[in-house]
TORFILUM-230675 format. One record per atom (N, C-alpha, C): residue number from 1; residue in one letter; atom name; x, y, z. Coordinates in steps of 0.05 Angstrom, whole numbers, plus 32768, in hexadecimal, padded with zeros to 4 digits. Layout:
BEGIN
+-----+------+------+------+------+------+
: seq : type : atom :    x :    y :    z :
+-----+------+------+------+------+------+
: NUM :    a :   CA :    X :    Y :    Z :
...
+-----+------+------+------+------+------+
# end
This chain:
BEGIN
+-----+------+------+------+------+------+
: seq : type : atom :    x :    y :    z :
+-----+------+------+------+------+------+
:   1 :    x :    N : 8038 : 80CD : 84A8 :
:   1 :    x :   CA : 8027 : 80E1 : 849C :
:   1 :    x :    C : 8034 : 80ED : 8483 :
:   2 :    x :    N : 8050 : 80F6 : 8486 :
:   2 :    x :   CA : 805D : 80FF : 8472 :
:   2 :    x :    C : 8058 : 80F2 : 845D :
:   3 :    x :    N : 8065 : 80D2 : 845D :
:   3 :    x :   CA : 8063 : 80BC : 8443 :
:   3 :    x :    C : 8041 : 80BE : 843B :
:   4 :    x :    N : 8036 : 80C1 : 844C :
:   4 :    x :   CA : 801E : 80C4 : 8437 :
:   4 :    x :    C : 8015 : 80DE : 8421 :
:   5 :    x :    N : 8018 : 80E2 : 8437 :
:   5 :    x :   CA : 801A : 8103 : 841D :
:   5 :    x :    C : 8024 : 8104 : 8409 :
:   6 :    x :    N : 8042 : 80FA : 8406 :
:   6 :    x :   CA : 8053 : 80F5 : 83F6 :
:   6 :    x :    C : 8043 : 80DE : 83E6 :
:   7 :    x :    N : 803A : 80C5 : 83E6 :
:   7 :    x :   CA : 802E : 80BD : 83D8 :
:   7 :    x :    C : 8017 : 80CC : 83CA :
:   8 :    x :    N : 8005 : 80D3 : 83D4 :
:   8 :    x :   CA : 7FF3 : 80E1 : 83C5 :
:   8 :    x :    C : 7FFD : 80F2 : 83B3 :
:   9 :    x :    N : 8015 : 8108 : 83BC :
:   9 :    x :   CA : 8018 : 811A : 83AE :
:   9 :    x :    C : 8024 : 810B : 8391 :
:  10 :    x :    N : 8033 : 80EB : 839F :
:  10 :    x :   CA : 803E : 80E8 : 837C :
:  10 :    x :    C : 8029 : 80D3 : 836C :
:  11 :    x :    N : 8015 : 80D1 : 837C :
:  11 :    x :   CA : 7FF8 : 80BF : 836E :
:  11 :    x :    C : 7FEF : 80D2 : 8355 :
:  12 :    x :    N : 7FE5 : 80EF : 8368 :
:  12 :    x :   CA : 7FD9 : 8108 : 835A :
:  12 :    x :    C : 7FEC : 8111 : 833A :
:  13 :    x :    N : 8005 : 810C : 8335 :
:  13 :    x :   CA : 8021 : 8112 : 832E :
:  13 :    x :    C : 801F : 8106 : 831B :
:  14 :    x :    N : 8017 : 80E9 : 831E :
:  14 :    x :   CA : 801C : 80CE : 8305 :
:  14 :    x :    C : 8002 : 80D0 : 82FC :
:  15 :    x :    N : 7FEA : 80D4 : 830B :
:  15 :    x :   CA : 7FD3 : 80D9 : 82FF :
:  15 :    x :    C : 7FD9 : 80F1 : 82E8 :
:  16 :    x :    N : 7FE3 : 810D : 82EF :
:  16 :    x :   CA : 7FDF : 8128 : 82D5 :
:  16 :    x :    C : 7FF0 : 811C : 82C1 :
:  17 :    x :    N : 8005 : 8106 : 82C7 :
:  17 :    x :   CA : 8013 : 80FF : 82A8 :
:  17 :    x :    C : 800C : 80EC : 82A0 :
:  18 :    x :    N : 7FF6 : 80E3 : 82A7 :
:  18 :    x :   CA : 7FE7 : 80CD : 8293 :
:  18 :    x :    C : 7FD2 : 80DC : 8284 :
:  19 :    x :    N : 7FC5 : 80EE : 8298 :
:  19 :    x :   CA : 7FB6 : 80FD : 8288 :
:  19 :    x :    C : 7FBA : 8111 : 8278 :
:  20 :    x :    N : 7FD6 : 8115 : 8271 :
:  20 :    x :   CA : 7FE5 : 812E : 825A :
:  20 :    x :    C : 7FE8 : 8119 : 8244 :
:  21 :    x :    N : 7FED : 810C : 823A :
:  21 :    x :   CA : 7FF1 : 80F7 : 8229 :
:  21 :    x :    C : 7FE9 : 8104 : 8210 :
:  22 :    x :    N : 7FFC : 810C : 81FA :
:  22 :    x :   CA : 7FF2 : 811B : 81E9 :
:  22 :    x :    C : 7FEE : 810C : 81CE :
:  23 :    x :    N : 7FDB : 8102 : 81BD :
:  23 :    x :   CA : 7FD2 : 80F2 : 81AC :
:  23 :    x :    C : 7FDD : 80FA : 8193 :
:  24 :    x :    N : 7FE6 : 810E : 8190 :
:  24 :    x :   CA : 7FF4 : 8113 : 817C :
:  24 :    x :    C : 8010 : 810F : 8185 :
:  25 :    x :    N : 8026 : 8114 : 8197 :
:  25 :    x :   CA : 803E : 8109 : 81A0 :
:  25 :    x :    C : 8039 : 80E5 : 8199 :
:  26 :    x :    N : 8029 : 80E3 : 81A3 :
:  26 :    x :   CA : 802B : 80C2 : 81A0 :
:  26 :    x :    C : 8028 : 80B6 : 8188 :
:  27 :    x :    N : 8013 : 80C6 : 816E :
:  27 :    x :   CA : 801B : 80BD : 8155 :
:  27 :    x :    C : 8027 : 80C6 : 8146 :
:  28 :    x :    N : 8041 : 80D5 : 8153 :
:  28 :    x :   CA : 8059 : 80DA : 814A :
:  28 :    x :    C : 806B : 80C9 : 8148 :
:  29 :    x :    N : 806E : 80B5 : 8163 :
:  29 :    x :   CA : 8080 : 80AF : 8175 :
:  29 :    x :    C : 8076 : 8090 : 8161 :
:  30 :    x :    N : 805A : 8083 : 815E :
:  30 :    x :   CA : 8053 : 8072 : 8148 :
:  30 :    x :    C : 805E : 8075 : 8130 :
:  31 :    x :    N : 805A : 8089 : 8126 :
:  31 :    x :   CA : 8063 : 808A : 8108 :
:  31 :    x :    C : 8083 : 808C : 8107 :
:  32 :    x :    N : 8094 : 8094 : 8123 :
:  32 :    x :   CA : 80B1 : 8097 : 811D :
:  32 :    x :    C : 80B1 : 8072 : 811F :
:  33 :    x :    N : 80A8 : 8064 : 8129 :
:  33 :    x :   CA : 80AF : 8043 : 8129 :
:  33 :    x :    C : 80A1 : 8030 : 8118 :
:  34 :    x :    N : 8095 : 8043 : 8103 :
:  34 :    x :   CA : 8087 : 8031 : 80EC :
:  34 :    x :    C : 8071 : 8027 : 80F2 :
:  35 :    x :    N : 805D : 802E : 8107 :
:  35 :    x :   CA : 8048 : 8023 : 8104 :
:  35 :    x :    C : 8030 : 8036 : 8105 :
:  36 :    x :    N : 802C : 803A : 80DC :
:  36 :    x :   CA : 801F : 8052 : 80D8 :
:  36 :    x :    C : 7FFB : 8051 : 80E7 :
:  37 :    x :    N : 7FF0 : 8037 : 80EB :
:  37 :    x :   CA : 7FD6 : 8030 : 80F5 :
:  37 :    x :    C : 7FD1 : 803F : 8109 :
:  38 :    x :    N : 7FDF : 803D : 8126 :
:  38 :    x :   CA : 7FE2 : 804B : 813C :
:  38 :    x :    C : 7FE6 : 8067 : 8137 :
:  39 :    x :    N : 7FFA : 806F : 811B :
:  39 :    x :   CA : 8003 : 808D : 8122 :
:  39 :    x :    C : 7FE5 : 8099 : 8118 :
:  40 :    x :    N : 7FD3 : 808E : 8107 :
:  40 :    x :   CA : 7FBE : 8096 : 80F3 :
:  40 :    x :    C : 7FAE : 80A2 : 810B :
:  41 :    x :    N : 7FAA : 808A : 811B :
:  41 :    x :   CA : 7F96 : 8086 : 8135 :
:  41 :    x :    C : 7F96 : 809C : 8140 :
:  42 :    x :    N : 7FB7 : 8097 : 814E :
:  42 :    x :   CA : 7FB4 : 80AE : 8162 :
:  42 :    x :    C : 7FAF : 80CD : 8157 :
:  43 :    x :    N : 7FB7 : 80CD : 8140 :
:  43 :    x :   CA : 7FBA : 80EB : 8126 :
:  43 :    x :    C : 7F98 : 80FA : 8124 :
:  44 :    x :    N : 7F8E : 80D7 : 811F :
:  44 :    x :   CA : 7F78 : 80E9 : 811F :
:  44 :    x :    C : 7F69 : 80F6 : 8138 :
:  45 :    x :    N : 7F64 : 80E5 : 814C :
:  45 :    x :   CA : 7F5C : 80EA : 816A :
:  45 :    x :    C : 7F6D : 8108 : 816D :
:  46 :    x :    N : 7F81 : 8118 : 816E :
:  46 :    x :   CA : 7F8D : 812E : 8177 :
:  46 :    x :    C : 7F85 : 8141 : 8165 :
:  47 :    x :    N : 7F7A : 8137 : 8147 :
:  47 :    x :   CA : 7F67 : 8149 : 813B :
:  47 :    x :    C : 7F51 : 8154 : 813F :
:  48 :    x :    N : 7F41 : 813F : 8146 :
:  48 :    x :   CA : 7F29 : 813D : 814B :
:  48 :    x :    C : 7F1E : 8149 : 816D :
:  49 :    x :    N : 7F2F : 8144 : 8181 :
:  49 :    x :   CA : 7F31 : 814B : 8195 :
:  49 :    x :    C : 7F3F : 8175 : 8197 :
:  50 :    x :    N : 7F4F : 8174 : 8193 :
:  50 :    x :   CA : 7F55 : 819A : 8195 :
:  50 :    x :    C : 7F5D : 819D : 8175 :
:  51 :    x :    N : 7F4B : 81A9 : 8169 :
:  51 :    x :   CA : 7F5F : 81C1 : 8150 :
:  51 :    x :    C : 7F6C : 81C9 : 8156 :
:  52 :    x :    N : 7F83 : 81CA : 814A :
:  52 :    x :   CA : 7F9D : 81D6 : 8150 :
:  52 :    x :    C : 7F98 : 81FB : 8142 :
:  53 :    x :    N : 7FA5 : 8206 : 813E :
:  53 :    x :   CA : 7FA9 : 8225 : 8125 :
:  53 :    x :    C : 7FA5 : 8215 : 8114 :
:  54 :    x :    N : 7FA5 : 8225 : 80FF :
:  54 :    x :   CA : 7F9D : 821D : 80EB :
:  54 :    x :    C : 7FB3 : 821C : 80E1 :
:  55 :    x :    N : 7FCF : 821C : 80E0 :
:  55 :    x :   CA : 7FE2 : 8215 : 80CD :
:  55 :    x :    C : 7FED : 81FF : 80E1 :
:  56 :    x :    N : 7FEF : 81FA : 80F9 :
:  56 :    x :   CA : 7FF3 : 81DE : 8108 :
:  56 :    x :    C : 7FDD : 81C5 : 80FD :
:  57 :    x :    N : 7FC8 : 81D8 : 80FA :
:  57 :    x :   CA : 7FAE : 81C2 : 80ED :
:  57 :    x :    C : 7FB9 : 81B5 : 80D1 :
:  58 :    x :    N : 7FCE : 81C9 : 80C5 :
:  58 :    x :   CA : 7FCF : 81C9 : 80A5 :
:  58 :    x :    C : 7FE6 : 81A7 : 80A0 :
:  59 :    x :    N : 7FF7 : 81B3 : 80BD :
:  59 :    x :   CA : 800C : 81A5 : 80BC :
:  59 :    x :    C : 8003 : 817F : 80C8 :
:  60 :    x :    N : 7FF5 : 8189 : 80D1 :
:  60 :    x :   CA : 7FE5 : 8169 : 80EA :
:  60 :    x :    C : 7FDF : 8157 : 80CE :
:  61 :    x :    N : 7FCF : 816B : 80B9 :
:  61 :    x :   CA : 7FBA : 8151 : 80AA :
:  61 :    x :    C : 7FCF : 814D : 8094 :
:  62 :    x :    N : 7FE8 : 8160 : 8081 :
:  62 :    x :   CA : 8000 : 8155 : 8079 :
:  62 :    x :    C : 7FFF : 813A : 8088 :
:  63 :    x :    N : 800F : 8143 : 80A2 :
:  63 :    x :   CA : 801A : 8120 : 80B8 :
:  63 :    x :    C : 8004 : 8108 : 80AD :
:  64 :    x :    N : 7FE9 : 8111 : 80AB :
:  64 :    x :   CA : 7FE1 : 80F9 : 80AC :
:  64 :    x :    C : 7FDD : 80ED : 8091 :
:  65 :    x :    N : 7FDD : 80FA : 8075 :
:  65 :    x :   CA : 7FDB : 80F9 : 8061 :
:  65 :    x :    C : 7FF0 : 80F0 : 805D :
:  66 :    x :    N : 8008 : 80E9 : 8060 :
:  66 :    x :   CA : 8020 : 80E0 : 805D :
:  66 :    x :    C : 8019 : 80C0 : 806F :
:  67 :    x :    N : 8010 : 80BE : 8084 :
:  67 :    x :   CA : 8010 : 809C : 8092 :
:  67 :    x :    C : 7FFB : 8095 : 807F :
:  68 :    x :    N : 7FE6 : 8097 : 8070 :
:  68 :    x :   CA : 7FD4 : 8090 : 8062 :
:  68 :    x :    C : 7FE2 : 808E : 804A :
:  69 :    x :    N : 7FEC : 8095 : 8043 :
:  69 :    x :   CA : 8000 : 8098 : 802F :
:  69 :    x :    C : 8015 : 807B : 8029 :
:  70 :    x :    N : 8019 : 8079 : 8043 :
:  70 :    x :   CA : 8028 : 8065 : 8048 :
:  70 :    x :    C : 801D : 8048 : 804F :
:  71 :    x :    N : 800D : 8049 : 8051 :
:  71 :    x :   CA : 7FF6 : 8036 : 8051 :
:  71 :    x :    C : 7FEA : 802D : 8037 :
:  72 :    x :    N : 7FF5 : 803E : 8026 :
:  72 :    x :   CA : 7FE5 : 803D : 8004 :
:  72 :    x :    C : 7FC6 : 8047 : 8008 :
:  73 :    x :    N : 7FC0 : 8051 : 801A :
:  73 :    x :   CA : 7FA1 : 805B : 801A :
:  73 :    x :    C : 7FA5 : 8077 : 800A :
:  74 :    x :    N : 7FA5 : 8074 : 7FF8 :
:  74 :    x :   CA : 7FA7 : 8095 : 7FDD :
:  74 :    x :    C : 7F8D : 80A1 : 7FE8 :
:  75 :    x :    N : 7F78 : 809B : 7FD9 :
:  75 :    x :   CA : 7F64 : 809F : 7FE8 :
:  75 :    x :    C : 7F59 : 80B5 : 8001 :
:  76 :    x :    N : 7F63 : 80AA : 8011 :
:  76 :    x :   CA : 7F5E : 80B9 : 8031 :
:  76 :    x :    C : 7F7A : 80CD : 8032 :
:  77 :    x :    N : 7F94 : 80C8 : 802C :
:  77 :    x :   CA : 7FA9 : 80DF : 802B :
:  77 :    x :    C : 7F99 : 80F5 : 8016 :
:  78 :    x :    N : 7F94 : 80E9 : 8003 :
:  78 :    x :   CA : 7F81 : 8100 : 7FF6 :
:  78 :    x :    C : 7F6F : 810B : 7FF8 :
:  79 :    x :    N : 7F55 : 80F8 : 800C :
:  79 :    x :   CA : 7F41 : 8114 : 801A :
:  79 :    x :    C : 7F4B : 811B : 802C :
:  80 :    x :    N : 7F5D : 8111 : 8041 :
:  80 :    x :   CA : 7F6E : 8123 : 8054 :
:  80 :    x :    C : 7F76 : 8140 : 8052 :
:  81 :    x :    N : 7F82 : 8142 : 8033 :
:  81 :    x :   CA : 7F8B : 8162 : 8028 :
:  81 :    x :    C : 7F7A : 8174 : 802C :
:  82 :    x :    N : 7F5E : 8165 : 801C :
:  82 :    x :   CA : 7F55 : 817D : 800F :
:  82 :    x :    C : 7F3F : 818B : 801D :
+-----+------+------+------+------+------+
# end
């Protein structure tokens, strides 16, 4: 009876850290290994999903204006700013 419990309790466990997964950590964690596509991705989804403050907001669309940037997309780093 014990081991089961114990299972569940570490089922319940691995389930809340899959579902904390933070989309902006992860297109951090992209853009630190060069692959600005994924960091864009995930950048934008953690936008679009919670506004941050407004000077975390300020700092988010910098991050992404810089992988667009790097992509040669001028363009989109530039409506990103403004």
């Amino acid at each position: 009876m014990k081991i089961i419990a114990l299972l569940i309790l570490s089922l319940g466990l691995s389930a809340n850290t899959l579902a904390t997964v933070d989309p902006w950590q992860t297109g951090e964690d992209f853009f630190q290994t060069g692959d600005m596509l994924l960091a864009i991705q995930q950048w934008e989804q953690a936008l679009s999903n919670a506004p941050p403050s407004q000077a975390e907001h300020i700092d988010k669309l910098i991050h992404l204006a810089v992988a667009y940037q790097t992509q040669a997309n001028y363009l989109q780093a530039k409506t990103t700013l403004q």
